[in-house]
C-alpha positions as a LaTeX table, in Angstrom:
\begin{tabular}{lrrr}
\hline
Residue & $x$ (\AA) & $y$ (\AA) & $z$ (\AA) \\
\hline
Unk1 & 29.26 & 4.12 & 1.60 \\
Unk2 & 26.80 & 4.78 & 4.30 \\
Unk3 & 27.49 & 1.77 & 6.39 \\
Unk4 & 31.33 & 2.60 & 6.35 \\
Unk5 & 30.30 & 6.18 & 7.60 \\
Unk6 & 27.56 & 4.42 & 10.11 \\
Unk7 & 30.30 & 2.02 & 11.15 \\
Unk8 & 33.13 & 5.04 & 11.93 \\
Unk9 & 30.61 & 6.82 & 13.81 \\
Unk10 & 29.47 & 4.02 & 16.23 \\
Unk11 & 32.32 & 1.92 & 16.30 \\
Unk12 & 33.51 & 1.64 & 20.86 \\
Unk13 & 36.67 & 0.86 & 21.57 \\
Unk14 & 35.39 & 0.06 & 25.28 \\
Unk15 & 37.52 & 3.02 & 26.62 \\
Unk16 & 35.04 & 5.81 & 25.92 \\
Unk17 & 32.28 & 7.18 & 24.20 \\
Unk18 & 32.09 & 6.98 & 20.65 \\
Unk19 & 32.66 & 9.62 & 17.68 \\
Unk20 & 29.07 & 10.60 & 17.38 \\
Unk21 & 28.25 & 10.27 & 21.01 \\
Unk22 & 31.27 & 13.21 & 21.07 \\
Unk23 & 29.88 & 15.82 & 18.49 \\
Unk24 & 26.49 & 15.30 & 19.65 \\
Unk25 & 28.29 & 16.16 & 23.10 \\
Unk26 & 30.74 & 18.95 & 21.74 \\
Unk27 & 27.21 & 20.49 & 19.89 \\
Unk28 & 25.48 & 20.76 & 22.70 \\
Unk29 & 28.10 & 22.46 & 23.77 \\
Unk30 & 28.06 & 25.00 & 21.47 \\
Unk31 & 24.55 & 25.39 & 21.50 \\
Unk32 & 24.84 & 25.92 & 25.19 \\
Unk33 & 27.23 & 28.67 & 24.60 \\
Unk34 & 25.29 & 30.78 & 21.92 \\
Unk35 & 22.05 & 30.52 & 23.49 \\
Unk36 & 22.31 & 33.41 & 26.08 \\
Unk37 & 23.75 & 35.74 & 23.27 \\
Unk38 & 20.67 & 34.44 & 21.27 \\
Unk39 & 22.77 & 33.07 & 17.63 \\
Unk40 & 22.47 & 29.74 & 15.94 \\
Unk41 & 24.83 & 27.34 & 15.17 \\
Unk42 & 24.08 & 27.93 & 11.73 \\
Unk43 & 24.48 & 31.93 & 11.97 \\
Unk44 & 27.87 & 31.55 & 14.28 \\
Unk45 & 29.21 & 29.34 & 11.33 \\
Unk46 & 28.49 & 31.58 & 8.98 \\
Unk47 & 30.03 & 34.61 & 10.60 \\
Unk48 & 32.99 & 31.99 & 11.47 \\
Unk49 & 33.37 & 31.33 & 7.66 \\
Unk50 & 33.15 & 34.71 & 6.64 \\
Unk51 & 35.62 & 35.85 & 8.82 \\
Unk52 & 38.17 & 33.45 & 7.28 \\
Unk53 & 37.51 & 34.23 & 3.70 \\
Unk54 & 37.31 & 38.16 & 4.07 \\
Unk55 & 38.99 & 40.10 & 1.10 \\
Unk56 & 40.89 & 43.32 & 1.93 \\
Unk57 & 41.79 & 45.87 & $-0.44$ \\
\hline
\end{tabular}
């Protein structure tokens, strides 16, 4: 199973940059973002999640 997941992430089509070179890209990103407001990755994704699954009365 891991080589099949190994092999999706690094696989180049010659066109661009592959999957993992893009998240690793697209989370720097993020990081980038969050930094100067001083929150995680970790916390913003829990607050994210939270807000999706609140219950109202």
């Amino acid at each position: 199973m891991l080589r099949i997941i190994t092999a999706f992430f690094m696989h180049n089509n010659e066109t661009g940059p592959t999957l993992l070179e893009l998240l690793l890209q697209l989370e720097g990103d993020i990081r980038g973002r969050l930094e100067p407001i001083r929150v995680t990755p970790l916390q913003a994704g829990v607050l994210s999640f939270l807000c999706l699954h609140v219950v109202l009365p």
